[in-house]
Gaussian input, Z-matrix of N, CA and C with variables (Angstrom, degrees):
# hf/3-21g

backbone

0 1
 N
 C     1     B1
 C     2     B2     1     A1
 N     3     B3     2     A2     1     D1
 C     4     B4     3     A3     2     D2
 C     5     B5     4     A4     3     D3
 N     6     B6     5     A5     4     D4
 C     7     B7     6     A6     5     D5
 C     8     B8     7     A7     6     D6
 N     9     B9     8     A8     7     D7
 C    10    B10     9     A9     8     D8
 C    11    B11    10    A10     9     D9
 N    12    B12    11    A11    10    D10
 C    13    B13    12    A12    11    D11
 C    14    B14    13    A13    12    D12
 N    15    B15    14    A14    13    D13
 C    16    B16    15    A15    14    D14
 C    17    B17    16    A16    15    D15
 N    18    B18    17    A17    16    D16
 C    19    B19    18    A18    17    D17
 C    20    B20    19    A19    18    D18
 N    21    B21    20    A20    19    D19
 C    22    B22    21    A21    20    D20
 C    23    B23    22    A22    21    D21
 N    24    B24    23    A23    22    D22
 C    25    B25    24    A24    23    D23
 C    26    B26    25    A25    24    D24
 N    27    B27    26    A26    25    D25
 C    28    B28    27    A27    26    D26
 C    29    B29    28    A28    27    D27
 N    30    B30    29    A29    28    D28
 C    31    B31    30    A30    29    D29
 C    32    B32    31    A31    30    D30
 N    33    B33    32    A32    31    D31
 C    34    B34    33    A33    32    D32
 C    35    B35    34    A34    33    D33
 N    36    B36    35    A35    34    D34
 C    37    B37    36    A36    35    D35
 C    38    B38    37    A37    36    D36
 N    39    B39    38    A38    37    D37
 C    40    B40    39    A39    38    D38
 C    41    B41    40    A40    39    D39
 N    42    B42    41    A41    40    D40
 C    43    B43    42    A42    41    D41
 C    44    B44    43    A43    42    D42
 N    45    B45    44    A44    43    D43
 C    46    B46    45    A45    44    D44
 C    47    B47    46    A46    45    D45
 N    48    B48    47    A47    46    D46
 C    49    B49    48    A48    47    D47
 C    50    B50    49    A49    48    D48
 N    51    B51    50    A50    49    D49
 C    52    B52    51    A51    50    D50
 C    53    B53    52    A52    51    D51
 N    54    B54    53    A53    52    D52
 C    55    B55    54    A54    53    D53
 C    56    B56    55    A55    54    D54
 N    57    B57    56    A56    55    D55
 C    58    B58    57    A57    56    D56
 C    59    B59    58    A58    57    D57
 N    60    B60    59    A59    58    D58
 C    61    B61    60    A60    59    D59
 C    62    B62    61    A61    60    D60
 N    63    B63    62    A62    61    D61
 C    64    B64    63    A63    62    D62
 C    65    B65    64    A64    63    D63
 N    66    B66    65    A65    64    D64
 C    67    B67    66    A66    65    D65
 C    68    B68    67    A67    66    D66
 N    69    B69    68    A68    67    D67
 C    70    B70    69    A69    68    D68
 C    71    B71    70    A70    69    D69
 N    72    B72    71    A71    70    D70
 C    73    B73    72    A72    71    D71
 C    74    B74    73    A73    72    D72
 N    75    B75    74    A74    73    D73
 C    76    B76    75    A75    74    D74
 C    77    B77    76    A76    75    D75
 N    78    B78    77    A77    76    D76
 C    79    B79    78    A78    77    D77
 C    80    B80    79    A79    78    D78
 N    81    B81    80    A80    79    D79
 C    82    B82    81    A81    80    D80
 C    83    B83    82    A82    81    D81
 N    84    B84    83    A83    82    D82
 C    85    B85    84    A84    83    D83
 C    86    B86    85    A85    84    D84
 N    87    B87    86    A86    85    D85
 C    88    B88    87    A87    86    D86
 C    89    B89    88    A88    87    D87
 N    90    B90    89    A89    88    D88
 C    91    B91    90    A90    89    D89
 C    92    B92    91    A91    90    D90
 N    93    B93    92    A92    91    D91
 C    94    B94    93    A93    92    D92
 C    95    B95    94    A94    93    D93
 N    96    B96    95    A95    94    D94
 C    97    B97    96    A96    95    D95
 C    98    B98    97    A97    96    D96
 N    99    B99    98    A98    97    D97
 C   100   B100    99    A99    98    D98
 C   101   B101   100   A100    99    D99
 N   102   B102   101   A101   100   D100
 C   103   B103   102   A102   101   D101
 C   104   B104   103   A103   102   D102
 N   105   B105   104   A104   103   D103
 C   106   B106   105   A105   104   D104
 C   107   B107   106   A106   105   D105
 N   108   B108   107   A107   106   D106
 C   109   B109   108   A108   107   D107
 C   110   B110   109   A109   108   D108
 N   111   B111   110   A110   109   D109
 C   112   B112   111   A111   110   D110
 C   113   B113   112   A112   111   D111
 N   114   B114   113   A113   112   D112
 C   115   B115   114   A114   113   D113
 C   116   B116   115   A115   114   D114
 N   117   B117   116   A116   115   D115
 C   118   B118   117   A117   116   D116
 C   119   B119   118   A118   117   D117
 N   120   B120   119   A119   118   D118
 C   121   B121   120   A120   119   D119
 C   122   B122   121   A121   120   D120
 N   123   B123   122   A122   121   D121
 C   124   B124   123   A123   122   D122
 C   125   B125   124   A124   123   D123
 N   126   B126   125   A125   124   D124
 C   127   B127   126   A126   125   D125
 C   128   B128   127   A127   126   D126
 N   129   B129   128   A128   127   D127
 C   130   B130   129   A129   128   D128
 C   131   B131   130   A130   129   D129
 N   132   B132   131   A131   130   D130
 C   133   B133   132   A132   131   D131
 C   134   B134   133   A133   132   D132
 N   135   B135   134   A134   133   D133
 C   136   B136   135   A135   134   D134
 C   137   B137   136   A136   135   D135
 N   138   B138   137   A137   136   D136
 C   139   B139   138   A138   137   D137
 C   140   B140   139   A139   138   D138
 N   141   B141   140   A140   139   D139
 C   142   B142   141   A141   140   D140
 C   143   B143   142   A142   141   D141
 N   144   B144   143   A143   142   D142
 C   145   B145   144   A144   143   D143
 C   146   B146   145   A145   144   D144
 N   147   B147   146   A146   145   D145
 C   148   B148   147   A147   146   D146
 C   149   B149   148   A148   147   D147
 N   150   B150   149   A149   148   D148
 C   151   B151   150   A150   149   D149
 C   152   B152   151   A151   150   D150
 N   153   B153   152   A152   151   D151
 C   154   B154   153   A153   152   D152
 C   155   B155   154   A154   153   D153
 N   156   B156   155   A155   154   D154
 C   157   B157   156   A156   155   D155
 C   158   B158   157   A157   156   D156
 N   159   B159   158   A158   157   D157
 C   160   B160   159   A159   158   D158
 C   161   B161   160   A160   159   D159
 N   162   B162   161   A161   160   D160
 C   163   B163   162   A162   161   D161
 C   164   B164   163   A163   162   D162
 N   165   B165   164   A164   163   D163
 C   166   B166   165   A165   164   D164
 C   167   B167   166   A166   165   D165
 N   168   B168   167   A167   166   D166
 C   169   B169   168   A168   167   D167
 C   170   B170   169   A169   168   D168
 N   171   B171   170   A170   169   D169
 C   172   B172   171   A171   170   D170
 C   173   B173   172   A172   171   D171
 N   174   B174   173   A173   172   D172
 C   175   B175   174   A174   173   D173
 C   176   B176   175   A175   174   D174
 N   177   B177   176   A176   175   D175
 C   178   B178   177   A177   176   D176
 C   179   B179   178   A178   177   D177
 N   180   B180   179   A179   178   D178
 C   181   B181   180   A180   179   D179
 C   182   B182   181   A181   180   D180
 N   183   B183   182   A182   181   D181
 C   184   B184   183   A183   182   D182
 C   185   B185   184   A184   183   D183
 N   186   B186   185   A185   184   D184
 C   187   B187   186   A186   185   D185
 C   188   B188   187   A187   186   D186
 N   189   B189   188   A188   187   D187
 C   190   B190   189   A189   188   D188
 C   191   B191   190   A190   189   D189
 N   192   B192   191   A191   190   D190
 C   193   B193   192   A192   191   D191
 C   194   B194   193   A193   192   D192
 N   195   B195   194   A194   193   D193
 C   196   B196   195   A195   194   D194
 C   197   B197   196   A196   195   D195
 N   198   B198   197   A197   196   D196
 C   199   B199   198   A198   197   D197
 C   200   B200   199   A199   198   D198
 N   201   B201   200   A200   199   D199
 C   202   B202   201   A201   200   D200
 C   203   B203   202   A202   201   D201
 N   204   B204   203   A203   202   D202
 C   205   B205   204   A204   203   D203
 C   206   B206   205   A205   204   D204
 N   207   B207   206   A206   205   D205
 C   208   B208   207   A207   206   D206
 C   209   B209   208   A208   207   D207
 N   210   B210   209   A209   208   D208
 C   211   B211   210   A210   209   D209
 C   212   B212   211   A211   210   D210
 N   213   B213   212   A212   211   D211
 C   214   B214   213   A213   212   D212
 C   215   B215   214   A214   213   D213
 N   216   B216   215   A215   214   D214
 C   217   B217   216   A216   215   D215
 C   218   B218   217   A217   216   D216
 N   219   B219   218   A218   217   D217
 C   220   B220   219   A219   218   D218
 C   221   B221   220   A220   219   D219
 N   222   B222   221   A221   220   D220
 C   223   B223   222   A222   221   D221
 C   224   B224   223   A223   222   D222
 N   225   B225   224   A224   223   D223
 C   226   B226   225   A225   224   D224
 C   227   B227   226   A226   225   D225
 N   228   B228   227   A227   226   D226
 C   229   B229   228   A228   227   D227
 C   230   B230   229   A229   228   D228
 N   231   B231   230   A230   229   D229
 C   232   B232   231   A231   230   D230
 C   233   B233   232   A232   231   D231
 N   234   B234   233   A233   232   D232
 C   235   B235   234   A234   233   D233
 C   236   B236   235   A235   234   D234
 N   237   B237   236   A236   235   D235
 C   238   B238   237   A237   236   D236
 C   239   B239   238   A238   237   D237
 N   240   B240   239   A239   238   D238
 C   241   B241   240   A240   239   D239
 C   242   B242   241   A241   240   D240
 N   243   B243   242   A242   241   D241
 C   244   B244   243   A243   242   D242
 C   245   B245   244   A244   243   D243
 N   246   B246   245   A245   244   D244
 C   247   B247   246   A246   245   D245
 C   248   B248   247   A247   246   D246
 N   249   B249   248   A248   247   D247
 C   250   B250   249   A249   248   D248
 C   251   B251   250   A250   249   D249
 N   252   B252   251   A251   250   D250
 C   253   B253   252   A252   251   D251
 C   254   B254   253   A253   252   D252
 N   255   B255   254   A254   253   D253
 C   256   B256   255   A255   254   D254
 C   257   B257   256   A256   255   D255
 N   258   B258   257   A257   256   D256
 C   259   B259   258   A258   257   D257
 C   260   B260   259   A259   258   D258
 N   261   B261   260   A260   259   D259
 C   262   B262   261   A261   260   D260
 C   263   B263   262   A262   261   D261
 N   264   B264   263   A263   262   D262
 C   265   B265   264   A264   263   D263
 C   266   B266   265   A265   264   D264
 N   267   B267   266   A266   265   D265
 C   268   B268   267   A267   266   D266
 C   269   B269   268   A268   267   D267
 N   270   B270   269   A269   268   D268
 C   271   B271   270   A270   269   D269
 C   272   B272   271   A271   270   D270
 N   273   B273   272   A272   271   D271
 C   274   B274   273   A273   272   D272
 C   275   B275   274   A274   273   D273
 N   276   B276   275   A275   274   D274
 C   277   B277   276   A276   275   D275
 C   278   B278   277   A277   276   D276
 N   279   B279   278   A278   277   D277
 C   280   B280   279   A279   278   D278
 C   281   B281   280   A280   279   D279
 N   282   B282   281   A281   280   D280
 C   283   B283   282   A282   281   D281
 C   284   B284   283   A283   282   D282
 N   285   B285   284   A284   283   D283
 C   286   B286   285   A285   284   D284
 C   287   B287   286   A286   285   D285

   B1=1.4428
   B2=1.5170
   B3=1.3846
   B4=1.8618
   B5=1.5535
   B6=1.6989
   B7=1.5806
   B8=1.8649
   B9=1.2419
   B10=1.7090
   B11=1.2226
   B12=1.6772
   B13=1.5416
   B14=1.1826
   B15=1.2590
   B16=1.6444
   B17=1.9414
   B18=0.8946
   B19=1.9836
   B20=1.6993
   B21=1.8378
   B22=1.5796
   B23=2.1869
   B24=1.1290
   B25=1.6544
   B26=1.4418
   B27=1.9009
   B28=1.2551
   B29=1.5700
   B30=1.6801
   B31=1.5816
   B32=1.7819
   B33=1.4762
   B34=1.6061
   B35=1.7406
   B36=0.9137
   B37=1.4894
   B38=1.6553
   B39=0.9992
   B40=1.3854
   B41=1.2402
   B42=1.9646
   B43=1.4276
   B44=1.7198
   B45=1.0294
   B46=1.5762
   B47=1.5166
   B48=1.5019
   B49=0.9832
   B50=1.9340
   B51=1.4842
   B52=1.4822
   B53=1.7659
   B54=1.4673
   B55=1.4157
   B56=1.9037
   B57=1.1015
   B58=1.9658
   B59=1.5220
   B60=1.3722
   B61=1.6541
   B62=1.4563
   B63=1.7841
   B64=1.6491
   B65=1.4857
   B66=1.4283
   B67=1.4694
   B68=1.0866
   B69=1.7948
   B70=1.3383
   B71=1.5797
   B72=1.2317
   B73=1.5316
   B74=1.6279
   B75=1.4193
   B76=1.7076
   B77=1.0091
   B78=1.2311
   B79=1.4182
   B80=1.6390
   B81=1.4163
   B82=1.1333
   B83=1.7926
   B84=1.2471
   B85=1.5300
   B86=1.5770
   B87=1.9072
   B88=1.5216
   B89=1.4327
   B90=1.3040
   B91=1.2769
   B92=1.9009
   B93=1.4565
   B94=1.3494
   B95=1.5411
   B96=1.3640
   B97=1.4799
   B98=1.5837
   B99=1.6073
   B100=1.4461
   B101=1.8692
   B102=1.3735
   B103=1.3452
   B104=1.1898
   B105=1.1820
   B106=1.9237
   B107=1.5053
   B108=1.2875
   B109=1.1836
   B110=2.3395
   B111=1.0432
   B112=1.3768
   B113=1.8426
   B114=1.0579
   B115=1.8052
   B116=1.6241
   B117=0.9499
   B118=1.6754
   B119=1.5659
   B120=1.0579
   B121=1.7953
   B122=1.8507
   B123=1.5696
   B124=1.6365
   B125=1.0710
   B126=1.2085
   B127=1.4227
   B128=1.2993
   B129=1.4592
   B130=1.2400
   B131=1.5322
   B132=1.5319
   B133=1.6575
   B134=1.4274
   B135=1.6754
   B136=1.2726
   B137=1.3183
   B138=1.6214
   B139=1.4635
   B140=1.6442
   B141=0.6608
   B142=1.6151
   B143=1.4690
   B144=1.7980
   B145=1.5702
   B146=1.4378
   B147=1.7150
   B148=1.7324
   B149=1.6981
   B150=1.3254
   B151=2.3570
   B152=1.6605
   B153=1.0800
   B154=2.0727
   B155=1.6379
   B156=1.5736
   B157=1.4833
   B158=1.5138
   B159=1.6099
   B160=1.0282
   B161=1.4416
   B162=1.5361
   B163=1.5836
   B164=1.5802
   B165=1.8239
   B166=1.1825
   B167=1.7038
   B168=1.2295
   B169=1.1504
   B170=1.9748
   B171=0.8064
   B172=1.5291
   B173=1.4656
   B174=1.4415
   B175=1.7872
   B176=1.8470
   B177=1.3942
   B178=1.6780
   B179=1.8218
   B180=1.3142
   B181=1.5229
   B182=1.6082
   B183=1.5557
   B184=1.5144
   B185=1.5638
   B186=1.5097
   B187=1.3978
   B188=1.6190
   B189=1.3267
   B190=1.5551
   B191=2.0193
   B192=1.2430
   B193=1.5048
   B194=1.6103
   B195=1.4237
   B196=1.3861
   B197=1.6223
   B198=1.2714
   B199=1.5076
   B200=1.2828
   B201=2.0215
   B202=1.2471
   B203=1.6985
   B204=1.7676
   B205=1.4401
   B206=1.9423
   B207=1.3675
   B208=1.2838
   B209=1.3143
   B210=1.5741
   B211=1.1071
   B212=1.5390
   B213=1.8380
   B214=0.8358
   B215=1.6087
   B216=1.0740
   B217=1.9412
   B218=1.8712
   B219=1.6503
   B220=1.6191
   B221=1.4366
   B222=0.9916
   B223=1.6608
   B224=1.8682
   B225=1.3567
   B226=1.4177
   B227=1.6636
   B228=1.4057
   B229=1.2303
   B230=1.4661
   B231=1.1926
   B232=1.7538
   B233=1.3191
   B234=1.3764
   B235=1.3167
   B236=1.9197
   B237=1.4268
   B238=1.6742
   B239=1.3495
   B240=1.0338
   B241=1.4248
   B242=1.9003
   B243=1.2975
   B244=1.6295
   B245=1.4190
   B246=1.1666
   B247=1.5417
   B248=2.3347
   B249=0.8271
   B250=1.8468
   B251=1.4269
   B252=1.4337
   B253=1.6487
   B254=1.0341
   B255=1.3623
   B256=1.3569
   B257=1.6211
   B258=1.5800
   B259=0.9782
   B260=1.6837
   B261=1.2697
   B262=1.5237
   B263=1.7311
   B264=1.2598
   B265=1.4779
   B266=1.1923
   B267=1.3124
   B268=1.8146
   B269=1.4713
   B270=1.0270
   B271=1.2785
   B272=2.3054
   B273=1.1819
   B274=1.5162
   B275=1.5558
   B276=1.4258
   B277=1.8184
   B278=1.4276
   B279=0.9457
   B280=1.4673
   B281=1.5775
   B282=1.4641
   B283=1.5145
   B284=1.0189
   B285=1.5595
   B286=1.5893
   B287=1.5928
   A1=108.61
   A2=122.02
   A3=137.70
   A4=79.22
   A5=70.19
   A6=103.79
   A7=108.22
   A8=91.42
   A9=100.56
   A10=104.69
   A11=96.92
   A12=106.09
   A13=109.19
   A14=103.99
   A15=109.78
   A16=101.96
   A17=105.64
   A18=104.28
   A19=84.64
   A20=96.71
   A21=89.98
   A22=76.79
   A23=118.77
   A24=110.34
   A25=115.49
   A26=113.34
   A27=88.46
   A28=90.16
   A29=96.61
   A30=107.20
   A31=85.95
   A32=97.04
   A33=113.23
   A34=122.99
   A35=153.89
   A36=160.95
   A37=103.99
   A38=127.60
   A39=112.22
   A40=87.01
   A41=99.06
   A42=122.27
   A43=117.99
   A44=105.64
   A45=115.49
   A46=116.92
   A47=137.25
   A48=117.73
   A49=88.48
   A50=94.08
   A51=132.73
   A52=85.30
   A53=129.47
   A54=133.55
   A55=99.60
   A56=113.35
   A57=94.63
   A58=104.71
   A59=100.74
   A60=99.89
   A61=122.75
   A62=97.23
   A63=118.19
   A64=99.68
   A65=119.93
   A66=141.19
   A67=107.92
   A68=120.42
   A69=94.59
   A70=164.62
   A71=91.11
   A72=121.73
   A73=114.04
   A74=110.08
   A75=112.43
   A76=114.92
   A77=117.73
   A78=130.77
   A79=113.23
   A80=128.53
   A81=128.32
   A82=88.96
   A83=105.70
   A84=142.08
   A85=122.10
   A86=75.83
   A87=95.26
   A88=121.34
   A89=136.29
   A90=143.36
   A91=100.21
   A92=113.06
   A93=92.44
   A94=114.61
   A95=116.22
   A96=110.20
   A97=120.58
   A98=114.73
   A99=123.10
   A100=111.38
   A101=106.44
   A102=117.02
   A103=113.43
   A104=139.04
   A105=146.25
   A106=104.10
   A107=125.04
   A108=119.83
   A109=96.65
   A110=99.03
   A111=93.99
   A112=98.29
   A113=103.86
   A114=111.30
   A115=107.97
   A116=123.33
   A117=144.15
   A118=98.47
   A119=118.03
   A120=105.67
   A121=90.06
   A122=102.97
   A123=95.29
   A124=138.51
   A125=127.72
   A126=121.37
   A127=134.93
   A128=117.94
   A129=149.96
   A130=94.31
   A131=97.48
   A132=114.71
   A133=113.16
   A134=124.38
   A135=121.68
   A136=111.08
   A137=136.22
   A138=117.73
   A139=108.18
   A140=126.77
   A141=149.89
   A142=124.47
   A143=84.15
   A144=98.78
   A145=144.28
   A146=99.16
   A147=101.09
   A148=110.34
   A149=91.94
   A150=80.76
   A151=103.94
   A152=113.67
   A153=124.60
   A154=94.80
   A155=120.93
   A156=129.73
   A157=97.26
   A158=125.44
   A159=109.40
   A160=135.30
   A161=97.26
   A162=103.50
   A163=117.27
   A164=113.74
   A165=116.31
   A166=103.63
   A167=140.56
   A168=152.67
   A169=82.73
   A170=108.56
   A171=125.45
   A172=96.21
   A173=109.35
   A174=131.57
   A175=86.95
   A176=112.30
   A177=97.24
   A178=104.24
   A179=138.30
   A180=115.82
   A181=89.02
   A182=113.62
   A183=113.79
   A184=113.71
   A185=109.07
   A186=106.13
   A187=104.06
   A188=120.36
   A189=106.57
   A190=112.81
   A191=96.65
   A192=97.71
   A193=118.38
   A194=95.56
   A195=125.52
   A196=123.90
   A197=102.34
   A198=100.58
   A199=145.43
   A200=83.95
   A201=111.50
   A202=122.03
   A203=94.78
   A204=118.69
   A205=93.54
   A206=128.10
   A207=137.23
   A208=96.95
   A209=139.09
   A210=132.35
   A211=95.23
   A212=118.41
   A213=126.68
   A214=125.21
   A215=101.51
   A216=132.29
   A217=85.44
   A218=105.04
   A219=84.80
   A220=112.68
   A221=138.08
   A222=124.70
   A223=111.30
   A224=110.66
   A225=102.76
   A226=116.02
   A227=114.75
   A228=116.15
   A229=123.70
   A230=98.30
   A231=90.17
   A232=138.53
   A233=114.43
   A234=129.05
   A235=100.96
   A236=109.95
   A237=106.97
   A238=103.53
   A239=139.23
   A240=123.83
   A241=93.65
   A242=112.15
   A243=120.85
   A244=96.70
   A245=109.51
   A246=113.06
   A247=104.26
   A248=100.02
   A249=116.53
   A250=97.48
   A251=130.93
   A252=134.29
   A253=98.34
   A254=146.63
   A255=151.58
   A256=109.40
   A257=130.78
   A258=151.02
   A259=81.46
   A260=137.25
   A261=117.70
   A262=114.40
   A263=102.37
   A264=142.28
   A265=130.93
   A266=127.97
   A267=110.99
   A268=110.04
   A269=149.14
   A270=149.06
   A271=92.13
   A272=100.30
   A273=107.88
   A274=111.47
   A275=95.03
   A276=114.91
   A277=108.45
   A278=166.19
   A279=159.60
   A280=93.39
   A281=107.58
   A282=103.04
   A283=164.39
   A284=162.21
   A285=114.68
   A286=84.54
   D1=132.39
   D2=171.31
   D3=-74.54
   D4=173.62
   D5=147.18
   D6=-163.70
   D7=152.06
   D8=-164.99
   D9=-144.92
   D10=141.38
   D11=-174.28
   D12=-97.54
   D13=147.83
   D14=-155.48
   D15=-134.93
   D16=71.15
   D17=-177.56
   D18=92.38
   D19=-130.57
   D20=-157.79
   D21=-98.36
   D22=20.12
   D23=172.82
   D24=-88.85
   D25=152.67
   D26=163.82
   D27=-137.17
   D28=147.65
   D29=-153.14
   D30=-122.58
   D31=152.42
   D32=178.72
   D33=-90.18
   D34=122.35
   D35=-152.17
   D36=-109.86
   D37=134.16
   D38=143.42
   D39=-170.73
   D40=156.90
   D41=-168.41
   D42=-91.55
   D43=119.51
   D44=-166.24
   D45=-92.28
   D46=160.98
   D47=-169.10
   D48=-166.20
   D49=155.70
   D50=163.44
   D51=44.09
   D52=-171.49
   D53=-139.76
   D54=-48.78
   D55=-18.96
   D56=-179.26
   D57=-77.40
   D58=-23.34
   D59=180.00
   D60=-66.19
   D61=-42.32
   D62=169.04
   D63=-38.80
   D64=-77.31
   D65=-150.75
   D66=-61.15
   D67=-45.24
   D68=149.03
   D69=-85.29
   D70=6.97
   D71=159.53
   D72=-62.24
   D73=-46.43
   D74=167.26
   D75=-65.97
   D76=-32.43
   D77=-174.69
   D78=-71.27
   D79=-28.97
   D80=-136.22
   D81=-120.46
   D82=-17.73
   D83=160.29
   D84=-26.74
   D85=-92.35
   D86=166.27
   D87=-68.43
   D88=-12.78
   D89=178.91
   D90=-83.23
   D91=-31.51
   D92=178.06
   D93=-99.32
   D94=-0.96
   D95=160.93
   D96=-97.24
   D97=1.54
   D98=157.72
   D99=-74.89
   D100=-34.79
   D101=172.47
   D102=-87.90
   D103=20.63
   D104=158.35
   D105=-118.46
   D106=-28.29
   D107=-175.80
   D108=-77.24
   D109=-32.47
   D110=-155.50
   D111=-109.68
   D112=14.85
   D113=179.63
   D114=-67.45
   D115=123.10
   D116=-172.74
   D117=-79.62
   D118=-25.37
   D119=-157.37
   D120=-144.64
   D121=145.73
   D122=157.82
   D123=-68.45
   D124=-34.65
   D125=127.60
   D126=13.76
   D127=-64.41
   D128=-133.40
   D129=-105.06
   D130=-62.89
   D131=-174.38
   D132=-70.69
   D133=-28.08
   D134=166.15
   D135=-87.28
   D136=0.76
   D137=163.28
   D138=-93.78
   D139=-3.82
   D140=156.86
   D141=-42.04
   D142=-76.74
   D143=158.62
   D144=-56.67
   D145=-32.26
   D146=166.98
   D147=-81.46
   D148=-34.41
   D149=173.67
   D150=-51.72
   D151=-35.05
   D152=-168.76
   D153=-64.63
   D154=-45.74
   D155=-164.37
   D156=-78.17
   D157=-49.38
   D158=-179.29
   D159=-75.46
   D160=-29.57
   D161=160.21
   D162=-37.70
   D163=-52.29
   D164=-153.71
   D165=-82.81
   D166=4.83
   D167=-117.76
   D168=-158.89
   D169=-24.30
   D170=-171.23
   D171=-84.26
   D172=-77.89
   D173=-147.27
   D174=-75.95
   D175=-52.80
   D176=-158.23
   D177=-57.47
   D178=52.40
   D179=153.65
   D180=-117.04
   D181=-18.04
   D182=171.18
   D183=-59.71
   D184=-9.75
   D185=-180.00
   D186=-111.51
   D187=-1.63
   D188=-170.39
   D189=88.38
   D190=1.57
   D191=171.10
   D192=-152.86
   D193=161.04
   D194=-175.91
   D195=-87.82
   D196=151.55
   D197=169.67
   D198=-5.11
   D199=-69.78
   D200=-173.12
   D201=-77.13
   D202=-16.05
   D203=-172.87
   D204=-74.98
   D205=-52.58
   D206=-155.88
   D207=-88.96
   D208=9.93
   D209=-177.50
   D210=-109.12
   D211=-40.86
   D212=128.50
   D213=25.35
   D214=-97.24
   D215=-153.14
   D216=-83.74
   D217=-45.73
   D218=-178.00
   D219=-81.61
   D220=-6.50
   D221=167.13
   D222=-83.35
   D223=-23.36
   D224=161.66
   D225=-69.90
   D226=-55.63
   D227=153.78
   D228=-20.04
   D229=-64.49
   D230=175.30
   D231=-83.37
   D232=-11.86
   D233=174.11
   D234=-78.49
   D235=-30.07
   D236=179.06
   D237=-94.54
   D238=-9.24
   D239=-153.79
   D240=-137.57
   D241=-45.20
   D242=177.87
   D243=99.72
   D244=168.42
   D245=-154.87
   D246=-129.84
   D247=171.99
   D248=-159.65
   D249=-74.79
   D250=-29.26
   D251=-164.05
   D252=-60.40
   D253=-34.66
   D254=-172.22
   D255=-77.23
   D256=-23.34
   D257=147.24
   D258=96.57
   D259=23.97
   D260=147.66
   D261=-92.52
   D262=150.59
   D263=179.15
   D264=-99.33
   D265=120.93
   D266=172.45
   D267=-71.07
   D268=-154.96
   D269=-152.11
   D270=155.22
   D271=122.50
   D272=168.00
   D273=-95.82
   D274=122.14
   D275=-169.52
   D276=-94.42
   D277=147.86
   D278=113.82
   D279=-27.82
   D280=124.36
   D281=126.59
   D282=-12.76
   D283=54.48
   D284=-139.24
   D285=-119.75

């Protein structure tokens, strides 16, 4: 384990590997879409968003694909399903 000074902080490093590495990748995930959901400034919400891009740019060789592959799946996605710009939502109904 490092340690590195960071402003007047000093923060600990160490290199992680195989499922703790995964977990924290999910982990590091949900922490940057808790930090876009709750960003005060645009600023804030677009440095947010590129940690979210790079994460995801990160995890997909853990899946066997690329960029260009997951850009892919979301334009089929959206051409079958329609896409959020329109700001409608599905919503799950019961039956009755």
């Amino acid at each position: 384990m490092e340690s590195l000074a960071l402003n007047s902080d000093v923060v600990s490093m160490e290199t992680i590997k195989g499922q703790k590495y995964v977990q924290a990748l999910h982990q590091r995930i949900c922490d940057g879409a808790v930090g876009y959901k709750f960003a005060s400034t645009e600023r804030e919400a677009v440095e947010e968003l590129v940690d979210l891009l790079e994460l995801i740019h990160t995890v997909l060789p853990l899946h066997n694909m690329t960029f260009e592959e997951l850009d892919m799946v979301r334009q089929r996605k959206k051409t079958e399903q329609g896409s959020f710009s329109k700001g409608i939502v599905l919503s799950n109904q019961a039956a009755e």
